[in-house]
C-alpha positions in Angstrom: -12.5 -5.3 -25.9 -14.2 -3.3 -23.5 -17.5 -5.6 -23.2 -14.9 -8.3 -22.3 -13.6 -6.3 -19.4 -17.1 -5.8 -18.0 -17.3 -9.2 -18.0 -14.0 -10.0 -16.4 -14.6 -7.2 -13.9 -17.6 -9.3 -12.5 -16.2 -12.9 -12.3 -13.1 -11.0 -11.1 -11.1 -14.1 -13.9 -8.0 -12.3 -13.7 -6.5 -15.5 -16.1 -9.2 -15.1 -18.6 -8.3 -11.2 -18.6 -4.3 -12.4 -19.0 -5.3 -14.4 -22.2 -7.4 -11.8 -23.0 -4.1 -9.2 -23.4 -2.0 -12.1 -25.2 -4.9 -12.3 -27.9 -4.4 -8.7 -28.6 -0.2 -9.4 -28.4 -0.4 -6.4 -26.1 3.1 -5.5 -24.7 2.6 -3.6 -21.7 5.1 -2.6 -19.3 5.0 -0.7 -15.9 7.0 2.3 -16.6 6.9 4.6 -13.5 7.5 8.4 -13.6 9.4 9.5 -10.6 10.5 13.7 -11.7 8.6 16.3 -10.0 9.1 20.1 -10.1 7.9 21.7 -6.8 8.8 23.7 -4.0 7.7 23.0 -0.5 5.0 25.7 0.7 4.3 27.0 -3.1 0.7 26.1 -4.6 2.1 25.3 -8.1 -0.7 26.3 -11.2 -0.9 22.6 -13.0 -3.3 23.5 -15.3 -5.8 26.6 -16.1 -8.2 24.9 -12.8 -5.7 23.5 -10.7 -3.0 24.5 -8.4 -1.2 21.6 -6.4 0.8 22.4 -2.6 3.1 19.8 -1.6 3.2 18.8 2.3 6.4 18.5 3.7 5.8 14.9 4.7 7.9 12.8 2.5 8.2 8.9 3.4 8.4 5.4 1.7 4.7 5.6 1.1 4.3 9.6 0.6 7.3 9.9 -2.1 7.8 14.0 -1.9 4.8 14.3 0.2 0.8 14.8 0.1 0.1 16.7 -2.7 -3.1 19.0 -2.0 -5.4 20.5 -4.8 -6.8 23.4 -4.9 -10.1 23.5 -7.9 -11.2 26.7 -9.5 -10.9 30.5 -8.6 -12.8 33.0 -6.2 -14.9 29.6 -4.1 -12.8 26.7 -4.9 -12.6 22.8 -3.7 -10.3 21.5 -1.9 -8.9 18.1 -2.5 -6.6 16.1 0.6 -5.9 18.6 2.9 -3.2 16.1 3.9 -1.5 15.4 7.1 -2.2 17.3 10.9 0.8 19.9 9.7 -0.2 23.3 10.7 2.7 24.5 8.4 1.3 22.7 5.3 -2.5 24.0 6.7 -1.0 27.7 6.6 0.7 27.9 3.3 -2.7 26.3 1.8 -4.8 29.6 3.1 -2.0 31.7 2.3 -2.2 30.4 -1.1 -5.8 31.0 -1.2 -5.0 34.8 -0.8 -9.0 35.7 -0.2 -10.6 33.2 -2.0 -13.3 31.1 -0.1 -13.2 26.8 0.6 -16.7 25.4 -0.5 -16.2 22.2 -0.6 -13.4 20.3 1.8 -12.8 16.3 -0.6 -10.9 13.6 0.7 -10.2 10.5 -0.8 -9.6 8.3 1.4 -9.0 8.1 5.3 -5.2 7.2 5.8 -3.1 9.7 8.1 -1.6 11.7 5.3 -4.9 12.5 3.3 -7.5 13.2 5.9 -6.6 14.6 9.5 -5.7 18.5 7.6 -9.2 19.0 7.2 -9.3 19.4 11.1 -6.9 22.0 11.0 -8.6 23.5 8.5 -11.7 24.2 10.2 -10.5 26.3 12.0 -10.0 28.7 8.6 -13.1 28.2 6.8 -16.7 26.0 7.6 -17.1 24.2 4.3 -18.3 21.2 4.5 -15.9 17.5 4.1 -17.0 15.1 1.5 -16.2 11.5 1.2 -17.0 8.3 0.9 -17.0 7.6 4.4 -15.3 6.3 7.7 -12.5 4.0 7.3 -13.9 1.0 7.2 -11.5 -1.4 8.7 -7.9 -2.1 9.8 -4.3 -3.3 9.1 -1.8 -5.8 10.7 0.5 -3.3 11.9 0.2 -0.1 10.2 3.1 1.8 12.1 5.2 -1.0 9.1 2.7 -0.8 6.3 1.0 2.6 5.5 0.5 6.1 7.0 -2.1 4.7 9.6 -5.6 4.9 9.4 -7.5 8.1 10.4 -9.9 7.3 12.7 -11.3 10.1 13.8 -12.3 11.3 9.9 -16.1 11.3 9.2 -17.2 12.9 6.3 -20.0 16.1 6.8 -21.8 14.8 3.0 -21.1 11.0 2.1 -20.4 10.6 -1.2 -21.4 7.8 -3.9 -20.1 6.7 -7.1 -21.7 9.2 -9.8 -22.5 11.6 -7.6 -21.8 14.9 -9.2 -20.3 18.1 -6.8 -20.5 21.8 -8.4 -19.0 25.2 -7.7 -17.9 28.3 -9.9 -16.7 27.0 -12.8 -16.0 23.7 -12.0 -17.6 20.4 -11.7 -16.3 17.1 -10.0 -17.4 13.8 -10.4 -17.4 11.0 -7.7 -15.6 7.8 -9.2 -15.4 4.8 -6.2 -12.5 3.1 -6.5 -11.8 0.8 -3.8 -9.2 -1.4 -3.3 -6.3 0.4 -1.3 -8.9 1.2 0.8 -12.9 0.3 1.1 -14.0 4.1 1.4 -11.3 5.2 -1.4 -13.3 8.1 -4.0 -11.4 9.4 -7.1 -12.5 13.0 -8.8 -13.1 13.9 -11.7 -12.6 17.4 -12.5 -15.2 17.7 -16.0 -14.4 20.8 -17.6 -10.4 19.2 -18.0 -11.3 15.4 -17.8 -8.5 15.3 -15.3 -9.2 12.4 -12.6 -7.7 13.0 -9.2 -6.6 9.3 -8.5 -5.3 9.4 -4.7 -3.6 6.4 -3.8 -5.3 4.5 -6.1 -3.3 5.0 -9.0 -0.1 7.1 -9.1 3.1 7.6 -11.3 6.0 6.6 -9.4 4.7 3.8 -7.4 2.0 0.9 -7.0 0.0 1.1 -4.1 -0.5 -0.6 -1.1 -3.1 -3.2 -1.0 -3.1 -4.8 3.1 -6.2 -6.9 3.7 -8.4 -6.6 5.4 -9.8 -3.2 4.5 -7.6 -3.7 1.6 -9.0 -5.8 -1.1 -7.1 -6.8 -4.4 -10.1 -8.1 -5.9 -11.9 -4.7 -5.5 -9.0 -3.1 -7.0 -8.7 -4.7 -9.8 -12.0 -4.2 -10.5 -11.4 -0.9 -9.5 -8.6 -0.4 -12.1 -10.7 -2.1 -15.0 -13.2 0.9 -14.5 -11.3 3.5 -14.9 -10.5 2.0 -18.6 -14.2 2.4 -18.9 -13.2 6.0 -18.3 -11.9 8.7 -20.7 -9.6 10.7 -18.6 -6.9 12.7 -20.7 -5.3 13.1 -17.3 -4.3 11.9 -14.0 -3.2 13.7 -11.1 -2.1 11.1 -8.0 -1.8 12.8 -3.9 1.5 11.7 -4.8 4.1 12.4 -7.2 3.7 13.7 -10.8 1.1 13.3 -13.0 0.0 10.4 -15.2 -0.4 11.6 -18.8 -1.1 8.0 -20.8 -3.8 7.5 -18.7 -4.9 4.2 -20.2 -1.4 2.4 -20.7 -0.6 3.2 -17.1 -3.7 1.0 -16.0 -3.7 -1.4 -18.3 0.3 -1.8 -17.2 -0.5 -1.9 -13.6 -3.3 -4.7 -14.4 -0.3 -6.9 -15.6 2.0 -5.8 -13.2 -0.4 -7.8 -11.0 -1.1 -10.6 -13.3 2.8 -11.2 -12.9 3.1 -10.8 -9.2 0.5 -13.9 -9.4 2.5 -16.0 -12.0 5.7 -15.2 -9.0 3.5 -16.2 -6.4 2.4 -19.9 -8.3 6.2 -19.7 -9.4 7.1 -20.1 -5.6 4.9 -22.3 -4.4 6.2 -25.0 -7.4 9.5 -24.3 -6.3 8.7 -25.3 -2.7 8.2 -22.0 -1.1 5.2 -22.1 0.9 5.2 -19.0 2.7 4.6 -15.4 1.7 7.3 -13.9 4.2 9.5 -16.3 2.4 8.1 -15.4 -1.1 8.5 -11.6 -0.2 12.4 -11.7 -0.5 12.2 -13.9 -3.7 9.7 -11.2 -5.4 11.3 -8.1 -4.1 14.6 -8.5 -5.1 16.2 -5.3 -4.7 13.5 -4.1 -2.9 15.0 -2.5 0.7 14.0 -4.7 3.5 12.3 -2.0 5.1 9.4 -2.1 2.3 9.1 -6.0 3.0 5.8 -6.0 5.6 4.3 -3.7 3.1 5.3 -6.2 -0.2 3.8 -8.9 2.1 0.5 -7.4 2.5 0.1 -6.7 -1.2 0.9 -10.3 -1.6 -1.3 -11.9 1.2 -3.6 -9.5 -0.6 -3.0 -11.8 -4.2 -3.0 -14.9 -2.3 -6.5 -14.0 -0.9 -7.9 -13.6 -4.2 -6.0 -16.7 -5.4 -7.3 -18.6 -2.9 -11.0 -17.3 -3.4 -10.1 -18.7 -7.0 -9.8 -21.9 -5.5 -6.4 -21.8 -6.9 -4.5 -22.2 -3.7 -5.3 -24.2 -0.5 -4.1 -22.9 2.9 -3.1 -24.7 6.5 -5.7 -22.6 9.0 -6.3 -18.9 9.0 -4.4 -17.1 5.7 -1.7 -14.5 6.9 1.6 -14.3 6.1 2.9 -17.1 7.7 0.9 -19.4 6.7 1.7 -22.6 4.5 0.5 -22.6 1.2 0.0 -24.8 -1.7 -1.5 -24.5 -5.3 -4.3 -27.1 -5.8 -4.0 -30.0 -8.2 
C-alpha cells in the first residue's frame, strides 16, 4: 500500500487514491475527540517529556485555547508560545520554575501560535525556529482564521529533516504544509510523539483558505505522515490523537467526500460555493460558513487543476462553476 501512496502523493490523483481504499474495503470514518482535562495557567505533565499550558484564548478555531509545550527538564524547548497574552507568557516561566529556554519552535505563523515568542524575549534569549515567514494571505481573515502574524521571522529556518537536540531530547522537523505554506510539525524521538499544530488535530479539521492555503499540499501533506510511525499525536489544540494512522487516513476521506458533495452540487444545479456551503454544512452555525467556503474554494482549486471543473473568470467563491463533460 504504501508504494501506492507515494505514488498518488506525486500526481496528487486523489480518485485513484479513493479506489485505492475501496480495493482494500477500508471503512474509515472521521471520529473526532473533543474531552480535555486542563486547567487554565497549569503546565499539565502529558507524558515523562512533555508538559502542555493552555492559553486562555478559546475561539471557533482555537477550541480551549493554544496549547503550549514545554520538552524535556533543566534546558528545554519550547513549542507555540501562542498568542501576545502576557498572562499565558507568565504562567509558562512560572511553570519553568528555574529551568532555562534553548530552543523557542513554532509551527506555523497564524496569531495564536507565533506572536508569544515576542513576549517571551523578554524572559529568556533562545533562539525561534521555523520554517519561515508567512508566506502569503487570506480573503478576510478577521472571518476565517486567527490572522496571519506578520511580524514573525524565525532566528534558525528550519527544513524538512532537519534534526534539533537538547538534554535528553531530540526533535525532528516534518514539513507539512497545507493549512499554511510555512507549517513545520515535531517530532519528539525519544517518545515518537509528533506535535502536529494545526495540521492535524482531534476535535476538528483544519482550515485550508487559498491562497497561502493549499489543499493539494495538504493532502500530500497528510499522505506523509502515513509514511511516518508516530505512536502519538499532540495537536496546539485540543487533546491528543492516539490512533495516529486511522485519524489520517479518515481525514484523507473526509476530503475525498467533501469532493463527491462538491460534484454532487454542481449536477444538481448549484454552481456556486457560497451556495454549496449551506448544502455541505448542514448544521454547521452560519458563523463558520466563510471558513467552510475557503476549505471548499480550496477543493475546487485542486478540482479544477484536475481539469475536473471549468470556471467563469477568476475562481473565488462566487464564481459559477461547472464539472466538465
Amino acid at each position: 500500500m504504501r508504494a501506492g501512496l507515494r505514488k498518488w502523493a506525486t500526481s496528487v490523483n486523489l480518485l485513484w487514491c479513493a479506489s485505492l481504499f475501496r480495493m482494500e474495503e477500508r471503512q474509515v470514518s472521521l471520529k473526532l475527540e473533543r474531552e480535555i482535562e486542563f486547567e487554565y495557567g497549569v503546565a499539565d505533565r502529558v507524558s515523562p517529556l512533555v508538559r502542555r499550558l493552555i492559553a486562555h484564548n478559546p475561539s471557533p478555531f482555537t477550541y480551549t485555547g493554544t496549547g503550549t509545550y514545554i520538552i524535556g527538564r533543566g534546558e528545554v524547548a519550547i513549542i507555540d508560545p501562542g498568542p501576545a497574552d502576557e498572562a499565558h507568557i507568565n504562567a509558562l516561566i512560572a511553570a519553568l520554575s528555574g529551568e532555562s529556554v534553548t530552543h523557542v519552535l513554532v509551527t506555523h505563523t497564524h496569531m495564536d501560535h507565533s506572536p508569544g515568542c515576542r513576549l517571551l524575549k523578554a524572559h529568556c534569549d533562545a533562539p525561534t525556529y521555523g520554517f519561515g515567514p508567512h508566506g502569503g494571505d487570506i480573503a478576510d481573515p478577521s472571518t476565517v482564521e486567527e490572522g496571519a502574524d506578520r511580524d514573525f521571522v524565525p532566528d534558525v529556518r528550519l527544513r524538512h529533516g532537519d534534526v534539533l537536540e537538547g538534554e535528553g531530547w531530540t526533535l525532528e522537523c516534518v514539513h507539512t504544509p497545507g493549512h499554511t505554506s510555512n507549517h513545520m510539525c515535531f517530532c519528539l524521538c525519544e517518545e515518537r510523539a509528533l506535535f502536529t499544530g494545526d495540521h492535524v488535530m482531534g476535535w476538528s479539521t483544519s482550515v485550508i483558505s487559498p491562497p497561502d492555503g493549499c489543499m493539494a499540499d495538504y493532502m500530500q501533506s497528510l499522505i506523509l505522515l502515513l509514511e511516518r510511525d508516530d505512536a502519538i499525536y499532540y495537536p496546539t489544540h485540543g487533546p491528543p490523537v492516539k490512533r495516529p494512522r486511522e485519524h489520517v487516513e479518515a481525514f484523507i476521506e473526509h476530503r475525498l467526500a467533501r469532493e463527491r458533495q462538491i460534484r454532487d452540487c454542481l449536477l444538481a444545479g448549484v454552481t456556486r460555493i457560497v451556495d454549496m456551503v449551506p448544502v455541505m454544512y448542514k448544521g454547521t452555525s452560519r458563523a463558520l460558513f466563510p471558513a467552510a467556503a475557503r476549505s471548499v474554494l480550496a477543493a475546487v482549486k485542486l478540482m479544477h487543476e484536475r481539469g475536473e471543473i471549468s470556471v467563469s473568470g477568476d475562481l473565488e467563491v462566487e464564481s459559477e462553476l461547472a464539472l466538465h463533460s
